[in-house]
N, C-alpha and C positions, 0 to 999 in steps of 0.2 A: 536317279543316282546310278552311276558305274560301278564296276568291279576290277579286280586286274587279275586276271589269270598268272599262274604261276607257269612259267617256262619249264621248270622242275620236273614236276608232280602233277600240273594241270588243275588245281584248286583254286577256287573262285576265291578272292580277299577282296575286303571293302578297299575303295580306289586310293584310300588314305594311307596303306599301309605299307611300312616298307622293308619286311619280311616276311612272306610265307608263313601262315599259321600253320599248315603242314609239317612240311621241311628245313622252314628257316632260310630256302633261299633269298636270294638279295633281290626285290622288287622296284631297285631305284630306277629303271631302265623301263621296265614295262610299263607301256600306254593304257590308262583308263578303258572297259568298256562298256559301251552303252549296254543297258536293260533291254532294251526294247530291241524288237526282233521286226526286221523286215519284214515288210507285209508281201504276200506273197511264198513268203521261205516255204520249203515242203521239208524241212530237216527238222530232227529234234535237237534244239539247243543244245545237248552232248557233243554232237553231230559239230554243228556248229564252233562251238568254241574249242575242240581238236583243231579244227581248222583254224582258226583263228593263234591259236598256239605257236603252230607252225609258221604262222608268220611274223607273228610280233617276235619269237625266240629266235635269237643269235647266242644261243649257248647249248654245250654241249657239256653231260653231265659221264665224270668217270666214277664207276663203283668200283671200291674197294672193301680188302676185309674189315667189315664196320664204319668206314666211312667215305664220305665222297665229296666228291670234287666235283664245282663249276665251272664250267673253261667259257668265255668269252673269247672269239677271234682274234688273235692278238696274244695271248696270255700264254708268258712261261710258266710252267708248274716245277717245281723243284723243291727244295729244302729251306729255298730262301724264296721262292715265286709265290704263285696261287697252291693251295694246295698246302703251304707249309708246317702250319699247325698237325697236319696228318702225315707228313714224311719227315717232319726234324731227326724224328727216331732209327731211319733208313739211312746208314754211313755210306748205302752202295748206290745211295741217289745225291744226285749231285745238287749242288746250289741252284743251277738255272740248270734245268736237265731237257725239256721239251717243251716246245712251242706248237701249241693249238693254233691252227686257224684254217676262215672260208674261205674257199674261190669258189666263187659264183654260188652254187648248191653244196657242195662238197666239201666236207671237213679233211682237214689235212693235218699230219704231226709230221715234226723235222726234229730230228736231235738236236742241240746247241752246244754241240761238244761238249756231252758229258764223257764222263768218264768211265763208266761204267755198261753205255750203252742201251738205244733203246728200239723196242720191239714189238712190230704187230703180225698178233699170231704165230710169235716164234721165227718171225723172218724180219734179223736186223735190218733197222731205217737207218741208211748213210748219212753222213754228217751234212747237212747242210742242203738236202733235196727235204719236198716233201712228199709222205707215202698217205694215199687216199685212205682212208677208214670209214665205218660203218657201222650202223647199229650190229652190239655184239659183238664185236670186234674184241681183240684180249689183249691192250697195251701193256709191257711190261717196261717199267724203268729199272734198268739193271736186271738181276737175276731175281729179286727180294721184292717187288712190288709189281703185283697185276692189277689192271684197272681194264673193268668190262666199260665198251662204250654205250650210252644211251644217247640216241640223238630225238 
């Protein structure tokens, strides 16, 4: 029997599951994995399933004060996006405010014409380009919301 590692947090769930006993993130996406360990491997399982992490994961996690956010490649966050439950409260964050996503290895954010404006590390992202980001990175939407990146 498999497991499915959490793209989140990294905690191992039974393959049946599909949320994170952890974090609660959303495990409908991640692929089953085997038990059984290559013969031959010289890594300890930890070792291993970091790795493995890395690749089954197409998401990218932003921390906020007290809550966070999963971004899937593709995903606006906003007031009314991903993310809404946690910014409804933020007037200076727009409905569709920023759009997450991969090129190639590389996570990218584009504004979607908010209103308010959005910023990594304090250096506005122009409307409609997008600006590379990185583990640790400090997204802010508007003036009123930072979001550290975890990739």
């Amino acid at each position: 029997m498999g497991y499915k590692v959490c793209p989140s947090c990294g905690t191992r769930n039974p393959e049946d599951d599909i949320v994170c006993k952890e974090c609660m993130a959303d495990l409908t996406g991640v692929e089953p994995v085997d038990e059984e360990v290559e013969e031959g491997a010289n890594r300890e399982p930890e070792e291993e399933i970091e790795e493995r992490t890395v690749v089954i994961s197409d998401t990218l996690t932003l921390l906020g004060d007290g809550f966070s956010i999963v971004v899937k490649s593709g995903d606006v966050v906003g007031r009314q996006g991903i993310g809404a439950e946690s910014l409804r409260g933020f007037k200076t964050v727009s409905r569709r405010h920023a759009r997450f996503y991969k090129k190639g290895d590389k996570w990218l954010v584009e504004d979607v014409g908010s209103t308010n404006g959005t910023f990594v590390n304090d250096k506005p992202v122009p409307q409609g380009s997008g600006q590379e980001i990185k583990n640790g990175d400090v997204i802010k939407l508007s003036s009123q919301v930072a979001l550290k990146v975890k990739v």
